[in-house]
C-alpha positions in Angstrom: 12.6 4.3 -14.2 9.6 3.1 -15.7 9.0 1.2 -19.1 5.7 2.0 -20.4 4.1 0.2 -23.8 1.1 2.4 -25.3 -1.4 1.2 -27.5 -2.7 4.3 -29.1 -4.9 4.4 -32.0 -3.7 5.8 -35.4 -5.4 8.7 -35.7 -4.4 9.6 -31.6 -0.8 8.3 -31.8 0.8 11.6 -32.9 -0.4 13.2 -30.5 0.6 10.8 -27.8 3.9 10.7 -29.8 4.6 14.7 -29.5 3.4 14.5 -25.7 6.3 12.3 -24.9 8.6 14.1 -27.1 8.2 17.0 -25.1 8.5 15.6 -22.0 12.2 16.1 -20.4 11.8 13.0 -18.3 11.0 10.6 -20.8 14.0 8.3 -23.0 14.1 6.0 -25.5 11.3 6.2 -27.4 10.0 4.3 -30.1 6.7 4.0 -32.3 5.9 1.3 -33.7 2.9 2.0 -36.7 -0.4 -0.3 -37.0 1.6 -2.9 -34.9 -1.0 -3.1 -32.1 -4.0 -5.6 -33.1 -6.0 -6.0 -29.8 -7.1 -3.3 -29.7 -5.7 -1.7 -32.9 -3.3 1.2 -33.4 0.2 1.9 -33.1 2.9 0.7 -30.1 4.6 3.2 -28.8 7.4 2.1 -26.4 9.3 4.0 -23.6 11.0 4.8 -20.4 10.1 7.6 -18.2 12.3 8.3 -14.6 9.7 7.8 -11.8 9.7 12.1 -11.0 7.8 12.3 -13.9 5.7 8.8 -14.6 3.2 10.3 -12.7 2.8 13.4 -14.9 3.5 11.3 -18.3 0.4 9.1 -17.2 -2.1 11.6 -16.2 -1.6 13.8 -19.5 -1.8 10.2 -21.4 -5.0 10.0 -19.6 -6.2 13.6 -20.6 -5.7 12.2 -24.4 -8.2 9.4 -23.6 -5.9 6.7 -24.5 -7.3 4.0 -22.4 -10.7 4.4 -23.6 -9.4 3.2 -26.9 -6.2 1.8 -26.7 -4.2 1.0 -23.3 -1.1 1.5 -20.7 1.2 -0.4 -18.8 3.9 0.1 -17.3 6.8 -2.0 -15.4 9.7 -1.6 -13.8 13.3 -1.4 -14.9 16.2 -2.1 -12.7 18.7 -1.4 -14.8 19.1 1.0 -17.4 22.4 2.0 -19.3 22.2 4.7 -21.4 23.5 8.6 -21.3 19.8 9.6 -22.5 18.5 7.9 -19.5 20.5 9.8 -17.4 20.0 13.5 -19.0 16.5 12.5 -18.5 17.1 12.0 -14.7 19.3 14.9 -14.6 16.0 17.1 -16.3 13.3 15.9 -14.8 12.2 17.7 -11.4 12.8 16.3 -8.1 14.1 12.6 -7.3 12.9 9.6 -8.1 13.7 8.4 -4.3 10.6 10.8 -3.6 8.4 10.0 -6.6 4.7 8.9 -6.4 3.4 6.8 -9.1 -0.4 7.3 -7.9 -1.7 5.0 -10.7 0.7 2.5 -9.5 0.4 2.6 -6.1 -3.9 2.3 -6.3 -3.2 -0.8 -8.4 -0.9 -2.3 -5.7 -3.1 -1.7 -3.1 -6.0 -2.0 -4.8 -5.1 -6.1 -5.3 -4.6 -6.0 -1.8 -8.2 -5.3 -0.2 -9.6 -9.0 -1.9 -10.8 -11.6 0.9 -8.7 -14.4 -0.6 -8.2 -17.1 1.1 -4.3 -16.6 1.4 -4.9 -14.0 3.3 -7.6 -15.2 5.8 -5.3 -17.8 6.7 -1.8 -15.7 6.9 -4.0 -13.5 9.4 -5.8 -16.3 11.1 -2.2 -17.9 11.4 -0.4 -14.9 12.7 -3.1 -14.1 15.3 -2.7 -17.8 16.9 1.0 -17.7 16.5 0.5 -14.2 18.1 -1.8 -15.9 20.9 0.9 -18.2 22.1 3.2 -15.8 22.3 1.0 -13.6 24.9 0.4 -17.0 27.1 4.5 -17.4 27.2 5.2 -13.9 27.8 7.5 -14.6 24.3 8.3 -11.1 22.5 10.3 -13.3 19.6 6.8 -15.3 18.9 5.0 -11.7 18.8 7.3 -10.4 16.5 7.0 -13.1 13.9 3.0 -12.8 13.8 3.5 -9.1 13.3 5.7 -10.3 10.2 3.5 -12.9 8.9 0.0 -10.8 9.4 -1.2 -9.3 5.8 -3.0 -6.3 7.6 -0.9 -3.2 6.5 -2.2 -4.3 2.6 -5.8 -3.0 3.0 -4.6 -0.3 5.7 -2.2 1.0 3.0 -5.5 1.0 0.1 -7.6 2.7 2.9 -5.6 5.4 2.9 -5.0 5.3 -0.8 -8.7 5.2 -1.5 -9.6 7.9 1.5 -7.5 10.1 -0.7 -8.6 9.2 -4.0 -12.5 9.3 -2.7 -12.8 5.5 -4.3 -15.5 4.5 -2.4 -15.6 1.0 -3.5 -12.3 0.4 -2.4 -13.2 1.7 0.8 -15.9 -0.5 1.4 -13.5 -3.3 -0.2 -10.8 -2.2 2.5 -12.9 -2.0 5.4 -14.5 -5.6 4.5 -11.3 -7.0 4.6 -10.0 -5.4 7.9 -13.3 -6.7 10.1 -13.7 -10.1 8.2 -9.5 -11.0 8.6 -9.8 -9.9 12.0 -13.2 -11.5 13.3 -12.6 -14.8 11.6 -9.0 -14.5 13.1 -10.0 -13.2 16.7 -12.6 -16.5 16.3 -10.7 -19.2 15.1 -7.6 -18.1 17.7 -10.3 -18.5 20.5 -11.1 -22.1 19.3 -7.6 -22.7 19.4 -7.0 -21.4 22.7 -10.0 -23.9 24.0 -7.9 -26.4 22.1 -4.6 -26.1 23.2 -6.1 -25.5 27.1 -8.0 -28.9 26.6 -4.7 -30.4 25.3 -3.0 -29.2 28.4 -0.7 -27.1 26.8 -1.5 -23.5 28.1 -3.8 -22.7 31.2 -5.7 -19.2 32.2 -3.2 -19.0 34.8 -0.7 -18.3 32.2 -2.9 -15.4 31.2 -3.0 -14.1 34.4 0.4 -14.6 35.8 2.7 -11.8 35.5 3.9 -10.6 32.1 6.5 -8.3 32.3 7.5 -8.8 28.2 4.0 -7.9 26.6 2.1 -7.2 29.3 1.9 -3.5 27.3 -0.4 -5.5 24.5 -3.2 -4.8 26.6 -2.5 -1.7 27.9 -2.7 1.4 25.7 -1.4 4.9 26.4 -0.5 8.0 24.9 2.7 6.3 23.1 0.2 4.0 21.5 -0.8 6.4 19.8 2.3 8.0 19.0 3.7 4.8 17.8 0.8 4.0 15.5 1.0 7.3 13.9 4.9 6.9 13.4 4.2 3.6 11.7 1.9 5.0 9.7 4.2 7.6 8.7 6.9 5.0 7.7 4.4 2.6 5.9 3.4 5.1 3.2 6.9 6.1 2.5 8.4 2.7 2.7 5.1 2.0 -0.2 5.4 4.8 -2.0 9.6 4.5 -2.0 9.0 0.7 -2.8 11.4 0.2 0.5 10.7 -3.1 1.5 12.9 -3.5 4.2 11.2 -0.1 5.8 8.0 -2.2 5.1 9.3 -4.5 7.8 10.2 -2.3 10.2 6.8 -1.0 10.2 5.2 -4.8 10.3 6.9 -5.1 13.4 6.7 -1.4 15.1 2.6 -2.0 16.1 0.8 -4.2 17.4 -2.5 -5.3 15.5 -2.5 -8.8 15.2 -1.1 -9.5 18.8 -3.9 -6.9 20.3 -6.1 -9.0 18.2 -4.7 -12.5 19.7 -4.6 -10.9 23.4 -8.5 -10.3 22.6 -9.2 -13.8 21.6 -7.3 -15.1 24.5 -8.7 -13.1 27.0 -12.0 -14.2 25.7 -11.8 -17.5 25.7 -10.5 -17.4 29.7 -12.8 -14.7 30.5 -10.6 -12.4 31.3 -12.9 -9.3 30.1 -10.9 -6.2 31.2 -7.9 -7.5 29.7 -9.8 -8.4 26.4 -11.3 -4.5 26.7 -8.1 -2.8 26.7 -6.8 -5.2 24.0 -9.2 -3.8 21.8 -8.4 -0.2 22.8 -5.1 -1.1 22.2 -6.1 -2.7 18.5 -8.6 -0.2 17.2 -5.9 3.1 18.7 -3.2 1.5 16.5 -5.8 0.9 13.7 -7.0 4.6 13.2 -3.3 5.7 14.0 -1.4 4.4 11.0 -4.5 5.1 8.9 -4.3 9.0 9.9 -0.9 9.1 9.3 -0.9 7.3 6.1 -3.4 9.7 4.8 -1.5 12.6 5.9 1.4 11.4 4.7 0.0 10.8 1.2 -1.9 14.5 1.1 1.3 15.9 1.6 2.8 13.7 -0.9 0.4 14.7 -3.2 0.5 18.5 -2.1 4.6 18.3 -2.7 4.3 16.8 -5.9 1.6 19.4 -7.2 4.2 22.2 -6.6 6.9 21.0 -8.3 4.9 20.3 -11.3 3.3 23.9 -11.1 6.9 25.5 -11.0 8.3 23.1 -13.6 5.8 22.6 -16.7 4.6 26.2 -16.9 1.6 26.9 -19.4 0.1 23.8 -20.4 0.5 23.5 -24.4 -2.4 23.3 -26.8 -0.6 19.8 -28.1 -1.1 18.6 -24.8 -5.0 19.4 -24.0 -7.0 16.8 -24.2 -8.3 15.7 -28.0 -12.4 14.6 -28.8 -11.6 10.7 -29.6 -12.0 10.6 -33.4 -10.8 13.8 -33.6 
């Protein structure tokens, strides 16, 4: 369930007021008059089950409330009331399923800025995932899958593919080359590093690697992983499922192709740098195909129960000239 706190001005809050009033899967409401001062208008307070927050904040849209006024919306983990839950009961489909669209480009959309966090998370992961490839370690490749912050602009790719928000393509894009040249680089420097130090050798590279030797060499079931991932990513987003999130962090292997690329570089080792790529840019295109899938048919799903449910739309409902 969603708590949502509208400022709507005067002359627009009745009609934001009747729009909630109708809606089955909205609870608790309250207006509050002229309590809003920046910008001015009324509050109006209250929780909508996640089934139909998307709904609830596209018709609020049609009104034109945030050109004048403004929504937000936050999450409530725990709500004890028998409206709430004839609101559940009548609202269509489940709230496991929902898709907050609004909330999920917001998520995601925070996600596709070169900060400097996560340059370093990625530039970290990819050396931690460098090591691991030299000691044949599987447990060091699994924790720089965990640590890298890749899935974040992946996920708003396929958010903004869908959407057609080109800037936050671009935006997306930027941050998948840039995190992974600036990681592929600095893991090379530390490769020189560590082999001047006496720490790892080429022969490590090229001795056999029975444990991740499969970083480097991509098949058919690279793809079929990577789509899978993809697959699970967008749900485990869209269902706010964390510890699915995880699973998927650790399922395909971006950052470590991207360390076994840097390694092999700085050894020389070009074919095994070549299919390391392969192997990087296969998973790459995978999860974002099947994220964007996943999402259309989110999207397609949700369309169809909100055609069968809401019926004709009202005249309350259309969309008002502001002033008017």
């Amino acid at each position: 369930m969603l708590h949502l706190r509208i400022i709507a001005p005067t002359d627009e809050a009745k009609a934001v007021t009747d729009l909630l009033a109708e809606e089955a899967g909205v609870a608790h409401l309250a207006v509050l008059p002229g309590a809003a001062r920046r910008p001015p208008g009324d509050l109006i307070l209250c929780d909508v089950v996640r089934e139909s927050a998307d709904q609830v904040l596209r018709r609020l849209q049609e009104l034109g409330v945030e050109a004048r006024g403004g929504i937000s919306a936050d999450d409530v983990e725990l709500t004890v009331s028998a409206a709430a839950e004839k609101a559940a009961r009548e609202a269509p489909g489940h709230g496991e399923d929902a898709v907050v669209w609004d909330e999920i480009a917001a998520k995601t959309g925070e996600q596709t800025v070169l900060t400097g966090t996560y340059l370093v998370l990625i530039m970290v992961a990819t050396m931690i995932a460098g090591v691991g490839v030299l000691l044949d370690q599987p447990i060091l490749i699994v924790g720089a899958m965990v640590v890298g912050p890749e899935f974040g602009p992946l996920a708003a790719l396929c958010v903004a593919l869908l959407r057609r928000n080109r800037r936050i393509i671009v935006r997306s894009v930027q941050a998948l080359v840039v995190g992974f040249l600036a990681a592929m680089a600095v893991t090379v420097l530390s490769t020189w590093a560590l082999t001047a130090a006496g720490l790892v050798g080429r022969q490590m590279l090229l001795a056999e690697r029975p444990l991740t030797d499969f970083i480097w060499r991509p098949d058919a079931l690279s793809w079929v992983i990577g789509l899978l991932a993809g697959v699970a990513g967008m749900l485990s987003l869209t269902a706010k499922k964390s510890g699915s999130l995880v699973g998927v962090l650790i399922s395909v292997t971006t950052v470590p192709a991207a360390a076994n690329v840097a390694v092999a570089t700085a050894y020389g080792v070009w074919h095994e740098a070549a299919g390391s790529a392969l192997q990087l840019v296969i998973n790459l295109c995978a999860i974002v195909i099947a994220g964007l899938l996943t999402l259309g048919v989110q999207q397609l799903w949700w369309w169809n129960v909100a055609r069968r449910t809401t019926g004709p739309v009202r005249a309350s409902r259309r969309r008002r000239p502001v002033g008017g």
